[in-house]
C-alpha positions as CSV (number, residue, x, y, z in Angstrom):
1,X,0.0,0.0,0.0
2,X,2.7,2.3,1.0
3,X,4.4,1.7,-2.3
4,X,1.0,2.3,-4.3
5,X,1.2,5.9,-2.5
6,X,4.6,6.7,-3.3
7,X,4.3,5.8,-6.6
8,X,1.3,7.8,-7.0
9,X,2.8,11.0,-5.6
10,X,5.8,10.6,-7.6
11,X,3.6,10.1,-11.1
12,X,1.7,13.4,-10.1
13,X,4.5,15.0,-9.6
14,X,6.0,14.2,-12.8
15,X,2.4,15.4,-14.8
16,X,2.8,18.2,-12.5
17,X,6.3,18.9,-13.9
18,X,5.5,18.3,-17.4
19,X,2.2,19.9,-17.6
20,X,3.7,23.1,-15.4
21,X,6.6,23.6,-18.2
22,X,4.2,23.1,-21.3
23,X,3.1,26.6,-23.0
24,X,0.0,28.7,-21.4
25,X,-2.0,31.0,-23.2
26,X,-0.5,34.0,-20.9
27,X,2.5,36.4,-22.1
28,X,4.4,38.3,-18.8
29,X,5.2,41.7,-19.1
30,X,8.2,42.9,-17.7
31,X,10.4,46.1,-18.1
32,X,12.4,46.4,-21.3
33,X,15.4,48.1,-22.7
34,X,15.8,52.0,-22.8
35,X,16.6,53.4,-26.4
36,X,18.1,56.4,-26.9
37,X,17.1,58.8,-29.4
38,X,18.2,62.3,-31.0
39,X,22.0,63.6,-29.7
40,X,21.4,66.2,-27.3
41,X,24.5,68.0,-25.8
42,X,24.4,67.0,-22.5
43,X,21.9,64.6,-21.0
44,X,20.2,62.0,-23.3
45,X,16.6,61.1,-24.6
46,X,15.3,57.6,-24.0
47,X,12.1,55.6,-25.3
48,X,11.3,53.6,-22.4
49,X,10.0,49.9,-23.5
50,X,7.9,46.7,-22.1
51,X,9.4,43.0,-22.8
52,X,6.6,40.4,-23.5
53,X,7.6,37.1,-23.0
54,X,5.5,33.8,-23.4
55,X,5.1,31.9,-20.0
56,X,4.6,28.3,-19.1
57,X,2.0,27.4,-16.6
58,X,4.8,27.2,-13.7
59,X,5.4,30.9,-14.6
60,X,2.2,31.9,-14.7
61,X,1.4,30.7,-11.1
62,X,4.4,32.4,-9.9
63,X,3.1,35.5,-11.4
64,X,-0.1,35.4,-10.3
65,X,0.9,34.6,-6.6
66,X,3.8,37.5,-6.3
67,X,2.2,40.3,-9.0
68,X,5.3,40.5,-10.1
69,X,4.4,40.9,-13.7
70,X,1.2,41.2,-16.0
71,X,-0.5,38.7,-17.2
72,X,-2.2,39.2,-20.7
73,X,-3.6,36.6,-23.5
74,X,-0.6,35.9,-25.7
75,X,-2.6,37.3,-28.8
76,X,-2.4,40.5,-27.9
77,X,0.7,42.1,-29.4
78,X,4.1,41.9,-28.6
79,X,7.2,44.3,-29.0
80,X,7.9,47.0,-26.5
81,X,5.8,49.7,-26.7
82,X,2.7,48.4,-25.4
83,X,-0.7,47.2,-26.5
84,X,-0.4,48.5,-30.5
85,X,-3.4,49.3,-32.0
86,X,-2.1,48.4,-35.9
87,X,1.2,47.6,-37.7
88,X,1.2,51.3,-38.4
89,X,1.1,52.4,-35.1
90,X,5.2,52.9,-35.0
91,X,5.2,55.1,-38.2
92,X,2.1,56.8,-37.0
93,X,3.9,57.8,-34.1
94,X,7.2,59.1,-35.7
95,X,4.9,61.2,-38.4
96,X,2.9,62.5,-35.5
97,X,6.3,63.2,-33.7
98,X,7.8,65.2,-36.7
99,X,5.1,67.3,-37.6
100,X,4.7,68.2,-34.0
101,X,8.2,69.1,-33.3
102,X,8.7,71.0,-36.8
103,X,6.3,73.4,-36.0
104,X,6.5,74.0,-32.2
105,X,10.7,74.5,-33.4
106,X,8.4,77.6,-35.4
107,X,6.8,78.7,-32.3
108,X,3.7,77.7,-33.5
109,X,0.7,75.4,-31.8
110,X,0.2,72.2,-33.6
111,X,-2.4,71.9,-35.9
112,X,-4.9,69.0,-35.9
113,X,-4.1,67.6,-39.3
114,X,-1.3,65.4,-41.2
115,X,-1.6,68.0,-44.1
116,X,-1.0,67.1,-47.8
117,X,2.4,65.5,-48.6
118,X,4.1,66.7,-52.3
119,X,4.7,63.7,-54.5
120,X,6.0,65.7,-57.5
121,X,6.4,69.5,-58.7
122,X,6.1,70.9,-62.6
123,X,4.9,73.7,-64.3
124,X,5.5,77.0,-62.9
125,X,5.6,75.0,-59.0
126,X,9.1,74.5,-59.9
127,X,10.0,78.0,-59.2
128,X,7.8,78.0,-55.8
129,X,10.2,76.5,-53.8
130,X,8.4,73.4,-53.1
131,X,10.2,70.5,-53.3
132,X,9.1,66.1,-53.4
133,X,8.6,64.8,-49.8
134,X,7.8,68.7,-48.4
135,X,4.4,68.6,-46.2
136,X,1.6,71.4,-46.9
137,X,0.0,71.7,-43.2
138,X,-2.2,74.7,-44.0
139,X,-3.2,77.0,-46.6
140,X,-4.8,80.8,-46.9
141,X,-4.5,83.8,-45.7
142,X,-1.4,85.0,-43.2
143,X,-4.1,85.5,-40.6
144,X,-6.4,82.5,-41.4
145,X,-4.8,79.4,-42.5
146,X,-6.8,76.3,-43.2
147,X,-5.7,72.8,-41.6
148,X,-5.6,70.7,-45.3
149,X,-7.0,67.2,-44.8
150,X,-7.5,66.6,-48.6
151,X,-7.0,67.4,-52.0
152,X,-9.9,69.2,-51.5
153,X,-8.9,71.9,-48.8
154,X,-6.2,73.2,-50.7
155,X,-8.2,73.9,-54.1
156,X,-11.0,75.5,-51.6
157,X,-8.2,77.5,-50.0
158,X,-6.8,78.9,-53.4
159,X,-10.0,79.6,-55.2
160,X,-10.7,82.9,-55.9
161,X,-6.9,84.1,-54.9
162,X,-4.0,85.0,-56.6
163,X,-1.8,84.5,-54.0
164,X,-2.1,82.2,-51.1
165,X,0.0,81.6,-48.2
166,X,0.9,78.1,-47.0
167,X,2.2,76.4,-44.0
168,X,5.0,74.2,-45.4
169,X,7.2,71.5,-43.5
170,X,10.1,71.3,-46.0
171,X,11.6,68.3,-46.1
172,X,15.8,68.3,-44.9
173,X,16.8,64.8,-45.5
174,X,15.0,61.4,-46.6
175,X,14.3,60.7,-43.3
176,X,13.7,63.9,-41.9
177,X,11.7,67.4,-42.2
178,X,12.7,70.8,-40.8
179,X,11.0,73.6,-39.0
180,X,7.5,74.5,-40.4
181,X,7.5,78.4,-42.3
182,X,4.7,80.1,-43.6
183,X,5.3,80.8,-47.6
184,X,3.6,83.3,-49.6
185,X,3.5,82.1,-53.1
186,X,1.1,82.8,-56.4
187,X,-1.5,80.2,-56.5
188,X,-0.3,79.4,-60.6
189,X,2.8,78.3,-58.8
190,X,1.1,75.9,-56.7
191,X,-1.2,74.4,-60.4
192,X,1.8,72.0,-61.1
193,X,1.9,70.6,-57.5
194,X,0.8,66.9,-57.1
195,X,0.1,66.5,-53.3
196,X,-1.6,63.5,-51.2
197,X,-1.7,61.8,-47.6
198,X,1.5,62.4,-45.9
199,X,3.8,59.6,-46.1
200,X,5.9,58.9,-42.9
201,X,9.4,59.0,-42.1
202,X,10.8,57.5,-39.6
203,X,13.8,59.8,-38.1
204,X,14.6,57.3,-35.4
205,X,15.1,54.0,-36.2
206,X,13.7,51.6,-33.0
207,X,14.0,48.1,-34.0
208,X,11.1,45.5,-33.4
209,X,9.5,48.8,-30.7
210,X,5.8,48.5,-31.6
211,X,2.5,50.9,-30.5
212,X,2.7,54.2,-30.5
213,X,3.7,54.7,-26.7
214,X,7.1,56.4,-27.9
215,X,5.5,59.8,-29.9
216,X,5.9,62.2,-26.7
217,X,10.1,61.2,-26.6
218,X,10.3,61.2,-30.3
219,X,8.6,64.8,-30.5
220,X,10.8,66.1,-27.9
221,X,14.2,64.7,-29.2
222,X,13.5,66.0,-32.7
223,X,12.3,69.1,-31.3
224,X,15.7,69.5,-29.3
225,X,17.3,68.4,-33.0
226,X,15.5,71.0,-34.9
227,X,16.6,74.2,-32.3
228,X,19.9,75.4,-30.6
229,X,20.9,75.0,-27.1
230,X,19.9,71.4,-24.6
231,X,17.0,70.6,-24.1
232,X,17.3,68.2,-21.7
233,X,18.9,70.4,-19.4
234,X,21.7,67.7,-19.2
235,X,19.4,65.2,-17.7
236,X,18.8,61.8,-18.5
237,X,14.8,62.0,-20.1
238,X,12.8,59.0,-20.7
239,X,9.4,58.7,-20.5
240,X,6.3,57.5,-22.4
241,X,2.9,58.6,-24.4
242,X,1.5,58.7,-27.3
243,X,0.4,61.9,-29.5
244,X,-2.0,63.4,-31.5
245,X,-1.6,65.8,-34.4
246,X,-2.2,68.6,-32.0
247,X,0.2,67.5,-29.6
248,X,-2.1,65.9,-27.0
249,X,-0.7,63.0,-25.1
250,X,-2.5,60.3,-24.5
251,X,-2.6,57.0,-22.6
252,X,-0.2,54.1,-23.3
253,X,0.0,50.5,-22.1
254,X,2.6,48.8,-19.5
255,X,3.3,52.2,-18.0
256,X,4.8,50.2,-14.2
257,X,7.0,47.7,-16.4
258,X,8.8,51.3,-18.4
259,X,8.7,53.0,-15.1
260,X,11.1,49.9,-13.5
261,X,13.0,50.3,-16.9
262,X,14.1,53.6,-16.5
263,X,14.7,53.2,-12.6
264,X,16.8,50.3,-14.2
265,X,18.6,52.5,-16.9
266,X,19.3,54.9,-14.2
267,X,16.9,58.2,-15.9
268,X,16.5,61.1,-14.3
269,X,13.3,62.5,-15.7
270,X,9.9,60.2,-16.4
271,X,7.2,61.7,-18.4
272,X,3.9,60.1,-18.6
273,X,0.2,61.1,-19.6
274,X,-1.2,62.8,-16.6
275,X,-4.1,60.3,-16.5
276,X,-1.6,57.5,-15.8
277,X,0.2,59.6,-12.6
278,X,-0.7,57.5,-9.7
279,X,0.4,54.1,-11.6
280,X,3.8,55.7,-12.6
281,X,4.3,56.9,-9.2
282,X,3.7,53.9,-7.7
283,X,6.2,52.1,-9.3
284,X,8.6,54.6,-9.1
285,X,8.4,54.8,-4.9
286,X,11.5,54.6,-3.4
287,X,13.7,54.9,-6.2
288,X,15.2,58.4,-7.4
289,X,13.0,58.9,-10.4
290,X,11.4,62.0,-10.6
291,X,7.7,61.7,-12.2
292,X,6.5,64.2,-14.2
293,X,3.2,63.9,-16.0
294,X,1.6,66.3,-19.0
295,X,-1.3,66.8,-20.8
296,X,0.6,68.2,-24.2
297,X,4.2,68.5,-25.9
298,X,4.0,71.7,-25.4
299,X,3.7,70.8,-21.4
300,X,6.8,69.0,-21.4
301,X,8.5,72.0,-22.8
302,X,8.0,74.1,-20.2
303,X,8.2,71.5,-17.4
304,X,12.3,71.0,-19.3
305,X,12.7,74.7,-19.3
306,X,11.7,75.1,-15.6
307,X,14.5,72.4,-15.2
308,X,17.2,73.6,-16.2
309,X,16.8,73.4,-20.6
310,X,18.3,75.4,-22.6
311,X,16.5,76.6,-25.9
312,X,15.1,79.5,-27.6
313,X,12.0,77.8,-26.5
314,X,12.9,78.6,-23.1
């Protein structure tokens, strides 16, 4: 009988043991690696980042009974910058980031639109100074320009005029555009000009990173590209959020797991979207990371400033 016993608890060990290393239907989420972006002069820009790993049932019970990690259905995504709403969500993010940062490096507000992207120039455009790959944000009048959505907006923003002025994002490299400028032109100059959705480019390069959780540090690191002086104030920024066009930040995923990250990394400087404070602060408690969450880009600018940046922004 005893025998019987033993060999019982040693076979339910062993399906214990094989079941418990055989694949769950649960990923963990853990921090990631930090990735730096732009080349400030003194401190450094970083894109914080969530690992997602697959877990066997032994891992998930650990999980579950320390909280360690979190626990979500393996189909929901993978890469490091949370849950990602489409493939496009990465180049989404670097467009939004661009267009953001090229016109708040104008000391304008952003405008709520991706604008009209030039895909070739003949005619008499030739001698407007528009040029393939240059984004038209707005068009009108030099006290009423007209966000351009479509095709459309710019022939309604022309008609009638013989000159029309144009909020243009010209673009610097193939993988970059400059500040925004307001160009008066004739509108015969603009007849030759081919111009449809913007095509994204992505200025930093961040691997297998997907969602669009990195938008707020890719705004400010191109912003701190585009003008003179540090930004960063000679700390170490990370942070997370995702933009709009307008330069809203909104909620990301994983926001603990790129808190510990950073801590990991050794930042100074955290930003998050100011809905997702308390979780952000939690995680930070105890450590030397300083939270510091915003509502806008434009937020984040003046919380840098106040700390120390140096820019014309400033």
């Amino acid at each position: 009988m005893g025998r019987r016993v033993l060999y019982g608890v040693v076979a339910a060990v062993v399906v214990l043991a094989v079941f418990g290393m055989s694949g769950s239907p649960y990923n963990r989420v853990g921090p990631g690696p930090a990735i730096e972006v732009g080349r400030p002069e003194g401190g450094s820009w970083s894109v914080m980042t969530s690992r997602v790993q697959r877990s066997n049932w032994l891992q998930w019970g650990k999980a579950e009974l320390t909280g360690e990690h979190v626990i979500r259905d393996a189909g929901r995504g993978r890469g490091g910058g949370g849950p990602a709403p489409g493939g496009d969500a990465m180049s989404t993010a670097q467009t939004h980031a661009a267009l953001v940062a090229a016109q708040l490096a104008a000391r304008r507000a952003p405008l709520s639109a991706a604008g009209l992207q030039v895909g070739a120039v003949g005619g008499p455009a030739r001698d407007g100074g528009l040029r393939p790959g240059d984004v038209l944000l707005a068009a009108g009048t030099a006290d009423r320009l007209i966000p351009l959505r479509a095709p459309a907006d710019l022939e309604t923003a022309t008609a009638g005029r013989a000159t029309v002025h144009v909020l243009v994002v010209p673009r610097t490299s193939a993988d970059a555009w400059g500040s925004a400028e307001v160009r008066r032109m004739p509108v015969a100059r603009l007849a030759g000009t081919e111009a449809g959705p913007t095509v994204a480019l992505t200025a930093y390069p961040l691997g297998p990173v997907e969602g669009p959780s990195a938008g707020l540090i890719l705004a400010l690191a191109r912003l701190d590209a585009l003008t003179p002086g540090d930004l960063t104030g000679g700390h170490r920024v990370a942070g997370t959020g995702a933009i709009g066009l307008g330069g809203a930040v909104t909620g990301v995923g994983d926001v603990p797991e790129k808190v510990r990250a950073a801590v990991k990394a050794r930042m100074d400087v955290f930003f998050v979207p100011v809905w997702q404070r308390s979780a952000a602060v939690e995680a930070a408690k105890g450590t030397g990371l300083r939270i510091v969450p915003v509502r806008t880009v434009t937020e984040a600018v003046d919380r840098l400033c106040a700390d120390g940046g140096r820019a014309p922004l400033c």
